[in-house]
C-alpha positions in Angstrom: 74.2 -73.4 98.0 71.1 -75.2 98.9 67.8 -73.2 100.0 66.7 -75.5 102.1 69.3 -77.6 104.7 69.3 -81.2 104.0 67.7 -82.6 107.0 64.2 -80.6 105.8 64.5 -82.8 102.9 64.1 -86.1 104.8 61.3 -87.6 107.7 63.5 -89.1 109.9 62.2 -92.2 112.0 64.8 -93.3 114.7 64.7 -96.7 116.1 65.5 -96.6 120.4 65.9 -99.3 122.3 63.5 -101.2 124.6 65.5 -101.9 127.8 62.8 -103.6 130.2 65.5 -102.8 133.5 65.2 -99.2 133.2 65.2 -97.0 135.5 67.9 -99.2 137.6 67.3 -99.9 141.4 70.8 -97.7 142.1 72.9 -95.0 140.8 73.8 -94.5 137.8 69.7 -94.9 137.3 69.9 -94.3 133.8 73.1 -95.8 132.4 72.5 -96.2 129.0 74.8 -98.7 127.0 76.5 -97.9 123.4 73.3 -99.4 121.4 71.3 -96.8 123.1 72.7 -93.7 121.3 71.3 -91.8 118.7 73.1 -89.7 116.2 71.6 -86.1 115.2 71.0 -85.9 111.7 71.5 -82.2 111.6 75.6 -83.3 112.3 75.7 -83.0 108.6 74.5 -79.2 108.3 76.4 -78.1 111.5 79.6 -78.3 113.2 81.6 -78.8 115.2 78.8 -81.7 117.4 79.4 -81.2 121.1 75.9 -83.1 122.6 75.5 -86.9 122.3 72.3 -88.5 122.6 71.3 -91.8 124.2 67.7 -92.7 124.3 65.6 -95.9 125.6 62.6 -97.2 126.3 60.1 -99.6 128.0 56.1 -100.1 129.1 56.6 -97.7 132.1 58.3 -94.7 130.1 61.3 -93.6 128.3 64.8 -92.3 128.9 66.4 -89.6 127.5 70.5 -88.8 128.6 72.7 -85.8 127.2 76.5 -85.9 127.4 78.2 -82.5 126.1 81.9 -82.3 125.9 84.3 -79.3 124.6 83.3 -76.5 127.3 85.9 -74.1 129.4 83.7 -73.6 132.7 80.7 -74.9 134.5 77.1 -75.3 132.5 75.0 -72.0 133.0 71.8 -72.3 134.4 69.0 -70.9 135.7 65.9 -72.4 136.9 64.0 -69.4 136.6 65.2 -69.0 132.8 65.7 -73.0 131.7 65.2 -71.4 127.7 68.0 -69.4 127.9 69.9 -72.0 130.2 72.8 -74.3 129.5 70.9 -77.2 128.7 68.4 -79.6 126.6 64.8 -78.7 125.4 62.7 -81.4 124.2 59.7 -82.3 122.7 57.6 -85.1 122.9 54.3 -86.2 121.0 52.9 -89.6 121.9 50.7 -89.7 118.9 53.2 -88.9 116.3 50.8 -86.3 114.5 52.3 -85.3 111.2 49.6 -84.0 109.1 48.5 -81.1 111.9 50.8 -78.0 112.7 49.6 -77.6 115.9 50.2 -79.1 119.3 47.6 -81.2 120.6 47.2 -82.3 124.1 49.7 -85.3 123.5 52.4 -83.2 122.6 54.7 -81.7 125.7 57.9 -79.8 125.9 60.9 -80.1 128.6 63.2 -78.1 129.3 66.1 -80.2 131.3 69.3 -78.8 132.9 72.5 -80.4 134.2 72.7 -78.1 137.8 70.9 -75.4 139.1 69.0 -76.8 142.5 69.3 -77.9 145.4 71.7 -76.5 148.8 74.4 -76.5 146.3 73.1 -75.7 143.3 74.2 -78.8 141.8 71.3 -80.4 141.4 69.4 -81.0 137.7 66.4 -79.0 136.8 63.3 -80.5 134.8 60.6 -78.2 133.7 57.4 -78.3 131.8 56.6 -75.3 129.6 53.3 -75.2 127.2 54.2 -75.9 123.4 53.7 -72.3 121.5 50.8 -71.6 119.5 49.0 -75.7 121.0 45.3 -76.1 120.4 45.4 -78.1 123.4 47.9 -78.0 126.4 49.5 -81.0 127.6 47.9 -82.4 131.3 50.6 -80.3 133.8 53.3 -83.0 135.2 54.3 -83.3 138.4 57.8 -82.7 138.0 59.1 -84.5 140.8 57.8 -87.9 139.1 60.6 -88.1 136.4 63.7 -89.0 137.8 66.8 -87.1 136.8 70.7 -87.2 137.7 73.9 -85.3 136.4 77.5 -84.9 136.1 79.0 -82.0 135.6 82.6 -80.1 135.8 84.2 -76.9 133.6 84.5 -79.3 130.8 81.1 -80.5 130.1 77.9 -82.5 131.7 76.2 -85.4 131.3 72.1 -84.7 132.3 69.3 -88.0 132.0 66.0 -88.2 133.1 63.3 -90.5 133.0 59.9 -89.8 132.0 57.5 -92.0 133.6 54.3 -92.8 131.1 52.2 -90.3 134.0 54.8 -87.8 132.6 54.2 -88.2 129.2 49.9 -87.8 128.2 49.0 -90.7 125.8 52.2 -93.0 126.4 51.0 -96.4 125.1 53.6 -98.4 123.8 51.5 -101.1 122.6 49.0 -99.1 121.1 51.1 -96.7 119.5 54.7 -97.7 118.7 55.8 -94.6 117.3 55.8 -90.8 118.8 57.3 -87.4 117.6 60.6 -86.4 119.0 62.6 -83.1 118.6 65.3 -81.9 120.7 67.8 -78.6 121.2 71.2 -78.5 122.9 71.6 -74.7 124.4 75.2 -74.0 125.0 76.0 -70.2 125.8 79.9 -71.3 124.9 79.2 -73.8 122.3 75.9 -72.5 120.3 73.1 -75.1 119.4 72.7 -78.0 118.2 69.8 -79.3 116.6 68.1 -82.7 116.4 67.5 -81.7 112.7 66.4 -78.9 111.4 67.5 -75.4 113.3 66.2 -71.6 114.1 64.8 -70.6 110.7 61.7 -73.3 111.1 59.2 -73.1 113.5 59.8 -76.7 115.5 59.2 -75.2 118.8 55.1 -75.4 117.6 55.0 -77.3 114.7 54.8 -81.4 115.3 54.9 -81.7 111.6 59.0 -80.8 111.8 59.7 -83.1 114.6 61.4 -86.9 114.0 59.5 -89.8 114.6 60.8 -92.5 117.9 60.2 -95.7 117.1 59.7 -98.0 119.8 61.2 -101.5 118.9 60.7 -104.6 121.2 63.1 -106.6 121.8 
């Protein structure tokens, strides 16, 4: 048995799409076609995989869009507790730092979830929470700039959001064309899955453990 699990062996550096129509002028506002998904390399250390990814990019931002599939009832989700929600934490860092354990001030963490809001409670959640341990916080978003939509029923939930480059400190596509990436699927029913390695590493702090976006042009 391996001391280590196999994705800690590896730097991953994932490829997304450029896709210059997004977000779209209607609903869906994220569609995201088949060339846009992104496979977890952690699929090989756990199992069964319940969360797809899609992901895509263009000058004004990037999109991100969950699909989870396999539950018995409705997501579980609480605005007032989005870590211990149903739901999708990510991690962003628009400078791709891999030599400093740390977060700087271009490195922000989201915590997205299908319902929860509105009259009906229905209605996806996005919230901005300081990286642990950062020598510098991220510049505090706005929430209500990036745009987010949802489906969701007993048997699963697809959540997307946009993240504007006001959302995201540091976004500069042509400048830098690579950024850190690290995200966590929270199912109470299903467990976790993680974009590579899981709970015994710190990658809720550590930029060094995330994956690296890279940001191809078309």
């Amino acid at each position: 048995m391996s001391l280590l699990p196999s994705p800690f062996l590896f730097r991953y550096s994932i490829p997304v799409v450029e896709m210059k129509s997004l977000p779209r002028s209607k609903a869906p506002l994220l569609k995201l076609p088949k060339q846009a998904q992104v496979v977890f390399p952690a699929v090989m250390e756990e199992s069964p995989e319940f969360a797809k990814l899609s992901l895509a990019w263009n000058k004004n931002g990037l999109a991100v869009s969950v699909t989870v599939s396999g539950k018995t009832d409705w997501p579980d989700c609480s605005p007032d507790s989005p870590q211990s929600s149903d739901g999708v934490q990510i991690w962003f860092d628009t400078r791709d730092t891999q030599n400093i354990h740390r977060a700087s001030r271009y490195c922000h963490y989201f915590c997205l979830l299908p319902i929860g809001e509105g009259a009906d409670g229905m209605t996806p959640v996005i919230t901005q929470l300081p990286v642990p341990r950062a020598s510098d916080d991220a510049p505090e978003v706005d929430d209500d700039i990036i745009l987010t939509e949802s489906e969701a029923d007993e048997t699963g939930y697809t959540v997307s959001a946009w993240f504007p480059c006001a959302a995201l400190n540091g976004f500069d596509p042509e400048a830098y064309s690579r950024m850190g990436f690290y995200i966590c699927v929270n199912d109470k029913e299903l467990g976790k899955q993680h974009f590579t390695i899981g709970d015994d590493f710190p990658y809720q702090s550590d930029p060094t453990l995330w994956a690296s976006l890279e940001l191809v042009s078309k």
